[in-house]
C-alpha positions in Angstrom: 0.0 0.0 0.0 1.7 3.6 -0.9 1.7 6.6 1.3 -1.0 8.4 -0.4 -3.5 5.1 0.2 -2.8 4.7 3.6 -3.5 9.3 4.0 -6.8 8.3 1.9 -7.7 5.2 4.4 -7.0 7.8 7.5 -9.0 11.4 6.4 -12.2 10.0 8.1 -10.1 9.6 11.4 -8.9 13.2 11.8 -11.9 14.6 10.9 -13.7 12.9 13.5 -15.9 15.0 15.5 -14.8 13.4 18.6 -10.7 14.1 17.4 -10.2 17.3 14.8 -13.0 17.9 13.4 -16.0 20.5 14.2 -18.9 20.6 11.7 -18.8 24.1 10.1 -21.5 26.5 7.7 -20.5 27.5 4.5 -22.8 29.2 2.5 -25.8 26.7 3.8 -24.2 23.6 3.2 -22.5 21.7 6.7 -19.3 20.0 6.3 -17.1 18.0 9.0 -14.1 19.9 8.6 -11.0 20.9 10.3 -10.8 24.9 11.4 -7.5 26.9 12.4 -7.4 30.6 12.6 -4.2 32.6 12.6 -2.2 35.2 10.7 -0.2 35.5 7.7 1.9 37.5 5.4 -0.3 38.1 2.6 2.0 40.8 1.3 1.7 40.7 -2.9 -1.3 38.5 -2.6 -3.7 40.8 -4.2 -1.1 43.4 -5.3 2.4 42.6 -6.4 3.7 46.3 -5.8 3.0 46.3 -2.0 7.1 46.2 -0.6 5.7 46.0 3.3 4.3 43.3 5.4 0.7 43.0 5.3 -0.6 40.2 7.4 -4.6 39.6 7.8 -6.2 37.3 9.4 -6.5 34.2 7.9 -9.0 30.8 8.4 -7.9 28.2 7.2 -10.5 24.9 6.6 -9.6 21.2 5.8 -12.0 19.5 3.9 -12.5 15.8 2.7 -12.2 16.7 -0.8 -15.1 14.7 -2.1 -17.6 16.0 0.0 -16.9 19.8 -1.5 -19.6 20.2 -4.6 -18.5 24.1 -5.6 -15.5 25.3 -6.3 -13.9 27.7 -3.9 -11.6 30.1 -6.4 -9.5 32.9 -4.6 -11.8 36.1 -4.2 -14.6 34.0 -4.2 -17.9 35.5 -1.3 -18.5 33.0 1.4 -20.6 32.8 4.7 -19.1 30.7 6.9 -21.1 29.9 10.0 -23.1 33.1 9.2 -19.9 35.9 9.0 -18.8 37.1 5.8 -15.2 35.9 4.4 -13.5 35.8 0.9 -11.7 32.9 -0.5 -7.6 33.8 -0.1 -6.5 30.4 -1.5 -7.6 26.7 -2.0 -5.7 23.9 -2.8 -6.5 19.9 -2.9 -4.0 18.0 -1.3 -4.5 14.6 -1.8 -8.0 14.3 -0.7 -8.1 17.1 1.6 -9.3 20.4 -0.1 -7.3 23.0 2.0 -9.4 26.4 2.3 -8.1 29.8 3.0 -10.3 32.4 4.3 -10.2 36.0 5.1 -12.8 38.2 7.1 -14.2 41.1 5.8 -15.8 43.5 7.1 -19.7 44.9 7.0 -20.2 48.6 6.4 
């Protein structure tokens, strides 16, 4: 059995509600996923002249890849769990769709 089999055999177990996993809201749909909040240097994401440090707030989601229907493109509108966020990044890695969020703010 290779690596990547025995990671497809083990996603269910880290996104156990009972180890890793929370159920989460996005846009009306509920997913078992694992959620980490933090910050990072976003610096030349969304404009490649900026020459300082920028860091925002970032969520990032792990999500078994085939339960995901939409596709989550970068600057994408989200609600998840009922606050408004933009897609910063998403990436499948091997049957884990990684999602990168950012808050925005209501005016």
């Amino acid at each position: 059995m290779s690596f990547k089999e025995m990671i497809a055999e083990e996603l269910d177990i880290f996104l156990d509600l009972d180890e890793f996993g929370e159920e989460i809201n996005i846009d009306g749909t509920t997913f078992t996923a694992i959620k980490s909040t933090g910050t990072e240097d976003i610096t030349g994401a969304y404009d490649e002249e900026l020459k300082e440090g920028v860091y925002k707030k970032v969520t990032t989601l792990y999500i078994k890849t085939s339960d995901i229907q939409d596709i989550y493109e970068q600057g994408k509108k989200v609600e998840l769990d009922g606050l408004p966020y933009t897609v910063y990044s998403s990436d499948d890695q091997d049957g884990i769709t990684e999602i990168k969020l950012q808050e925005h703010a209501v005016w």
